[in-house]
DRENDO-1510 file (C-alpha; in Angstrom, 1 decimal, always signed):
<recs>
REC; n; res; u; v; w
REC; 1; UNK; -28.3; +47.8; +155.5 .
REC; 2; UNK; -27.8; +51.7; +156.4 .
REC; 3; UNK; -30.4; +54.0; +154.9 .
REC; 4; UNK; -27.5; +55.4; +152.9 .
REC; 5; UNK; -26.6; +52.7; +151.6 .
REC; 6; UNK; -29.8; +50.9; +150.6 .
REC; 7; UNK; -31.1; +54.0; +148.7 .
REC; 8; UNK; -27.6; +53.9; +147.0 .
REC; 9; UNK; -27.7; +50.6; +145.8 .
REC; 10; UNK; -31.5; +50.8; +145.4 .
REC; 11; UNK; -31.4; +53.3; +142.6 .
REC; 12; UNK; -28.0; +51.7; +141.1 .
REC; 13; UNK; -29.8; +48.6; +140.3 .
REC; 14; UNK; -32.6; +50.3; +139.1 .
REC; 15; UNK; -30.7; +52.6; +137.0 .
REC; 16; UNK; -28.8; +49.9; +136.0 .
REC; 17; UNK; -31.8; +47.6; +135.2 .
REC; 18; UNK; -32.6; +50.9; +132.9 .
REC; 19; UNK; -29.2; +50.7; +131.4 .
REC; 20; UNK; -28.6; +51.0; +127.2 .
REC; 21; UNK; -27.4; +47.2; +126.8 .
REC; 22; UNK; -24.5; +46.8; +124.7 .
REC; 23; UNK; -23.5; +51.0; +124.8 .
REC; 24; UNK; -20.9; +52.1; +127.2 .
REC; 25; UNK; -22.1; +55.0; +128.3 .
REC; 26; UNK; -19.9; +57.8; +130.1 .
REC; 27; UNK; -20.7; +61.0; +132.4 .
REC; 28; UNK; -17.5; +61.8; +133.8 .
REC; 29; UNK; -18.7; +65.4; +134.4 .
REC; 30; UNK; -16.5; +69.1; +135.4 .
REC; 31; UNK; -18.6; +71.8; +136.8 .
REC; 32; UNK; -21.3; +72.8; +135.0 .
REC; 33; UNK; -20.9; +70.3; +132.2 .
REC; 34; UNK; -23.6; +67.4; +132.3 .
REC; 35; UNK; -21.0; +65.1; +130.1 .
REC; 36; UNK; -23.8; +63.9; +128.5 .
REC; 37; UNK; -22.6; +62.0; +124.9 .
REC; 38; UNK; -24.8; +62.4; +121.9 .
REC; 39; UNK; -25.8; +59.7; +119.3 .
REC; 40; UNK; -26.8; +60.1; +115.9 .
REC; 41; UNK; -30.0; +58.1; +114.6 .
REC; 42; UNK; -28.3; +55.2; +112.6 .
REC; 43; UNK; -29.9; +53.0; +109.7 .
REC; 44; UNK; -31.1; +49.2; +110.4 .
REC; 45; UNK; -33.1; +48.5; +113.6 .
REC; 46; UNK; -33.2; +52.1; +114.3 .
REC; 47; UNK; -32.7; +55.0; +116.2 .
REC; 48; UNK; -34.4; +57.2; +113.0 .
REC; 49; UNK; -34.8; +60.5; +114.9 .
REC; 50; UNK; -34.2; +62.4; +118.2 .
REC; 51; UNK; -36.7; +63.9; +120.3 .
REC; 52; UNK; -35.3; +66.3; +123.1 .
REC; 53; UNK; -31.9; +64.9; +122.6 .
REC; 54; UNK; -33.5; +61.4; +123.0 .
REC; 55; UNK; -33.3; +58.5; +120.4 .
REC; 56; UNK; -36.3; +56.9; +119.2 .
REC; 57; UNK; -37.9; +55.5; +116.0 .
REC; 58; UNK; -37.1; +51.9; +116.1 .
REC; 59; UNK; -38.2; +48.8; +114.3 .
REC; 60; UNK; -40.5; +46.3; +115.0 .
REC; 61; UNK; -38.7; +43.7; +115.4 .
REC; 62; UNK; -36.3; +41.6; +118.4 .
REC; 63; UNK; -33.3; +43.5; +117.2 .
REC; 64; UNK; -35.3; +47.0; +117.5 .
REC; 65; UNK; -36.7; +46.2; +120.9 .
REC; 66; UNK; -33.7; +45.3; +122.3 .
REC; 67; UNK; -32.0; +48.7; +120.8 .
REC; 68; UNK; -35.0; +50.7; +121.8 .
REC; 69; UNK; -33.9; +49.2; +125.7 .
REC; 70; UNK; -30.4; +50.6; +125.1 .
REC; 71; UNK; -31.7; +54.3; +124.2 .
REC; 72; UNK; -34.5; +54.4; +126.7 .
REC; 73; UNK; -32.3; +53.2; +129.5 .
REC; 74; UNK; -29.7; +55.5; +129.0 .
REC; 75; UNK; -32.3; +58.6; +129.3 .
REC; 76; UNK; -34.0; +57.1; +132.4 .
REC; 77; UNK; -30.1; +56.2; +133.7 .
REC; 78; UNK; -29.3; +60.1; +133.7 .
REC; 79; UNK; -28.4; +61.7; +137.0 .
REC; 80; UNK; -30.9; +64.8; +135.8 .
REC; 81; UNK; -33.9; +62.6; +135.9 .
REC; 82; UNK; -33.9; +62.3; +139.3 .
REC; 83; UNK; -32.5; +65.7; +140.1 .
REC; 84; UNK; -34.7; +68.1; +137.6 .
REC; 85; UNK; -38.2; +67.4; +137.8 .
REC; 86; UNK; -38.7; +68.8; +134.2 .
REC; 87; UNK; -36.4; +67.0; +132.9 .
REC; 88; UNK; -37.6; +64.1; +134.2 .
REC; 89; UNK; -40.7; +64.9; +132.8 .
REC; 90; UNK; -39.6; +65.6; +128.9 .
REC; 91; UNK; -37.4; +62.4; +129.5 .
REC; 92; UNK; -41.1; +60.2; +130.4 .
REC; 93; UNK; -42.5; +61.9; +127.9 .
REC; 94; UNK; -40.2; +60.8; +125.0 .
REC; 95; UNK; -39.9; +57.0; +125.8 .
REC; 96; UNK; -42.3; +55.9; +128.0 .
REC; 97; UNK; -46.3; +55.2; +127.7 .
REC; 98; UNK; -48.3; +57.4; +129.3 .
REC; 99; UNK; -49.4; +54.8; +132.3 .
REC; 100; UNK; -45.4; +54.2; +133.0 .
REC; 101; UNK; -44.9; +58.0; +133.0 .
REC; 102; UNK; -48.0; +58.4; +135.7 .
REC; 103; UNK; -45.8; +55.7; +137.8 .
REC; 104; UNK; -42.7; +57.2; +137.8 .
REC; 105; UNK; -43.9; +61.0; +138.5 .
REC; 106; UNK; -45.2; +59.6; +141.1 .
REC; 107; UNK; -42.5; +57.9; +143.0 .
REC; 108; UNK; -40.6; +60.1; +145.7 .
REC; 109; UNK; -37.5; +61.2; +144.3 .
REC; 110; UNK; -36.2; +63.5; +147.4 .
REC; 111; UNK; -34.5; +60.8; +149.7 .
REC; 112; UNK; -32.2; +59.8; +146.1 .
REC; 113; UNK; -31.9; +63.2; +145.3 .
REC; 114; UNK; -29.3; +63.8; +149.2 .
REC; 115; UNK; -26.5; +61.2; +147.9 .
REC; 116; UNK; -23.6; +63.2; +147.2 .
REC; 117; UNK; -23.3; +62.5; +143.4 .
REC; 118; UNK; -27.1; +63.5; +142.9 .
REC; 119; UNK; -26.1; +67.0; +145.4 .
REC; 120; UNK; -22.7; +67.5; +142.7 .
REC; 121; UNK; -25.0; +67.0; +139.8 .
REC; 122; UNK; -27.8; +68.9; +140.5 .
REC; 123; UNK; -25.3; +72.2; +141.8 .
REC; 124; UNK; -22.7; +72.0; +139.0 .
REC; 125; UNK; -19.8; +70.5; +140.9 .
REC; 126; UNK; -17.6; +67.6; +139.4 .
REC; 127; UNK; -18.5; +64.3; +139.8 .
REC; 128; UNK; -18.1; +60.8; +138.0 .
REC; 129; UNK; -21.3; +59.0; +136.7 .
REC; 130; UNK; -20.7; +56.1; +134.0 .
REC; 131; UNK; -22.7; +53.0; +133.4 .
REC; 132; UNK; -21.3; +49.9; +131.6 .
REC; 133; UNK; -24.0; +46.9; +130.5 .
REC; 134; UNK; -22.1; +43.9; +130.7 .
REC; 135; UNK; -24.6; +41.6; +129.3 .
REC; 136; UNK; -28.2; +41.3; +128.1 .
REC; 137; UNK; -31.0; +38.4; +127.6 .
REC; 138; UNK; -34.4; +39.4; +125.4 .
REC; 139; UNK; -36.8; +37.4; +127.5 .
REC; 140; UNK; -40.4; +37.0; +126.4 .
REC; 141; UNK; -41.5; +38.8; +122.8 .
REC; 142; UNK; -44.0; +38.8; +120.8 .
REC; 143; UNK; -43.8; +41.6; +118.5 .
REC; 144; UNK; -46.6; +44.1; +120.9 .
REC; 145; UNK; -44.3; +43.2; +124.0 .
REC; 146; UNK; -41.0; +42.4; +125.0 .
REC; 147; UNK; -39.0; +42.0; +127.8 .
REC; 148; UNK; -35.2; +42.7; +128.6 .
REC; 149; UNK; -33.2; +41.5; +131.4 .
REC; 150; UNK; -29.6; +43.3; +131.8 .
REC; 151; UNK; -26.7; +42.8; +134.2 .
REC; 152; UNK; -24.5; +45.9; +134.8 .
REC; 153; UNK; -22.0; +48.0; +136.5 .
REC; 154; UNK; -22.6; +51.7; +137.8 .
REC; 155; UNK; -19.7; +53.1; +139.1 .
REC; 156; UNK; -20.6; +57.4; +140.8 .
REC; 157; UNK; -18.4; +59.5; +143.0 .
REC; 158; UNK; -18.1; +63.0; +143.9 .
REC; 159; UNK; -15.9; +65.4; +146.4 .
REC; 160; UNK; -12.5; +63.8; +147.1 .
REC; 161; UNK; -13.2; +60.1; +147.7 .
REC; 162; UNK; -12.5; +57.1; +145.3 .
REC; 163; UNK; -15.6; +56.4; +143.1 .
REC; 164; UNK; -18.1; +53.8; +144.2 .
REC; 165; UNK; -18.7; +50.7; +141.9 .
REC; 166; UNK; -22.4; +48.6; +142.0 .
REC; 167; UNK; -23.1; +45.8; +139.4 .
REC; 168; UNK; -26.9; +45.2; +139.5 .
REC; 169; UNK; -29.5; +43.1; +137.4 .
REC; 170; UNK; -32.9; +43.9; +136.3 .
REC; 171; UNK; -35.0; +43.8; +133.7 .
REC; 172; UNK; -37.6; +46.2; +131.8 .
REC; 173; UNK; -40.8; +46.6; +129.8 .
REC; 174; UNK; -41.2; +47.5; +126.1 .
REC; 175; UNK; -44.9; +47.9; +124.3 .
REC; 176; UNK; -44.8; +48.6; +121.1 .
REC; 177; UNK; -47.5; +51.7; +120.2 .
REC; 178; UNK; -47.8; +54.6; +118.4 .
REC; 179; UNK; -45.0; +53.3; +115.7 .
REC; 180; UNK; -42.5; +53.1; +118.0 .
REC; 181; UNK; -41.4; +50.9; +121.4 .
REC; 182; UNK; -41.9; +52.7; +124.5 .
REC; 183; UNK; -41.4; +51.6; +127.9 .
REC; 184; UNK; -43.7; +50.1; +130.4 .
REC; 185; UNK; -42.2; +49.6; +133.3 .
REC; 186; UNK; -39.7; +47.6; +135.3 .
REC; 187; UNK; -39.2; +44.6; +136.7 .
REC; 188; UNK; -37.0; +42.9; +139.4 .
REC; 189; UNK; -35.0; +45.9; +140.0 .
REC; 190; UNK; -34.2; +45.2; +143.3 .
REC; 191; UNK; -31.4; +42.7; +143.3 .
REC; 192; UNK; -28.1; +43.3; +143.6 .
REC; 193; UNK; -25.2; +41.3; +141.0 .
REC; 194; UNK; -23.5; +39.2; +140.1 .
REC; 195; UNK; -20.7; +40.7; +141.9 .
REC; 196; UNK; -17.0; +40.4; +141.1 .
REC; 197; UNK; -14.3; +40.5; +144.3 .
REC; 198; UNK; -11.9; +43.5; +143.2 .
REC; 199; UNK; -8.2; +42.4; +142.5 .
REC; 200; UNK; -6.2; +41.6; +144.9 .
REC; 201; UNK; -3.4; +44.3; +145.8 .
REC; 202; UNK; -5.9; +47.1; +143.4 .
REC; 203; UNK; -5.6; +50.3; +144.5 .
REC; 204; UNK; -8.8; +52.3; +144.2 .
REC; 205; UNK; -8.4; +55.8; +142.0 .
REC; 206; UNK; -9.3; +59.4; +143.7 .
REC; 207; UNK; -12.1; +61.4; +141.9 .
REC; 208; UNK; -10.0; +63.8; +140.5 .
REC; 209; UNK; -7.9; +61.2; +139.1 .
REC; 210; UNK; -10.8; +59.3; +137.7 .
REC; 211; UNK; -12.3; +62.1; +135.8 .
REC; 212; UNK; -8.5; +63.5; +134.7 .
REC; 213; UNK; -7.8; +59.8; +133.2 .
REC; 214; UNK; -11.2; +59.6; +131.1 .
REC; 215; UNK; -11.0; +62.8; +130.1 .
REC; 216; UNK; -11.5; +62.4; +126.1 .
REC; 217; UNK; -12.8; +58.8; +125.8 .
REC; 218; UNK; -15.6; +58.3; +124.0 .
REC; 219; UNK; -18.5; +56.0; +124.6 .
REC; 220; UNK; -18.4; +52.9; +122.5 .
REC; 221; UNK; -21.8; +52.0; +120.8 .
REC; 222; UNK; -22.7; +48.1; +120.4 .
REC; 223; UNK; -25.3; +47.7; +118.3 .
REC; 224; UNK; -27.5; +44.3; +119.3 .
</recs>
């Protein structure tokens, strides 16, 4: 597989294995507009509160672990994480225990960083980034930990080209500490799928035309 394309997919699947389950989430971003979309805290399993634009507060329970997985993965999901290193760092910070944090500022974000939709991001220039779970399984729990596999679709473009689709499947860590689930780490982020064949006689969609169509939709919130 070309270097290009292995980092590509490599950080799709991983992003993806971070991915909120059950939320679509949208960037379909203009210069200098992240496109980021906000949610409130909401009553039941939880989020309760926001901590740099981050939900958290969630309840102990199967329901809030899985909806803890949803909130974290859509900060660790964001194109900024791997493109501002201080954002990166407030982002660890609000979700992740402290040894998970260690882990990931130390991983080597540079090579990522060169694809063209990290380059648009990180200078202001429009680009498509959206991230659509397509299905979830809460593996092992047992109130302290909890696992969460997820199968999803990334689909990134920037400059002039049709948008890029990747569906990936992973899975991720949750601890519960400090009143609140946090996550641990990831697991088996490295394989690509289930993936679909496109449909037949489906013409793909320019950039531009991407973002100009999704212009005004709103993410659609699922809760578990």
């Amino acid at each position: 597989m070309p270097e290009e394309r292995r980092l590509k997919t490599g950080h799709l699947v991983a992003a993806l294995a971070l991915v909120v389950l059950g939320v679509l989430i949208g960037w379909v971003t203009d210069a200098g507009d992240g496109g980021e979309r906000g949610e409130q805290p909401t009553a039941g399993v939880g989020p309760t509160r926001t901590v740099d634009g981050i939900s958290v507060g969630y309840e102990r329970s199967r329901e809030g672990a899985v909806a803890a997985a949803l909130a974290y993965a859509t900060a660790l999901a964001r194109p900024e994480f791997i493109t501002d290193e201080a954002r990166r760092s407030a982002i660890l910070d609000a979700v992740a225990t402290p040894e998970a944090a260690r882990r990931s500022e130390r991983r080597d974000y540079s090579a990522i960083a060169r694809l063209p939709v990290y380059r648009a991001s990180r200078e202001g220039r429009a680009s498509v980034w959206q991230t659509t779970p397509l299905a979830y399984r809460l593996g092992a729990y047992s109130g302290d930990d909890a696992q969460v596999s997820i199968w999803s679709m990334a689909i990134t473009g920037a400059g002039a080209g049709s948008p890029v689709v990747a569906f990936g499947t992973g899975a991720l860590r949750l601890t519960w500490r400090d009143g609140d689930w946090k996550f641990a780490g990831d697991v088996g982020v490295d394989e690509d799928g289930p993936t679909p064949v496109p449909l037949e006689g489906a013409s793909p969609t320019s950039t531009d035309e991407f973002r100009e169509r999704l212009r005004g939709l709103e993410g659609v919130r699922h809760v578990p």
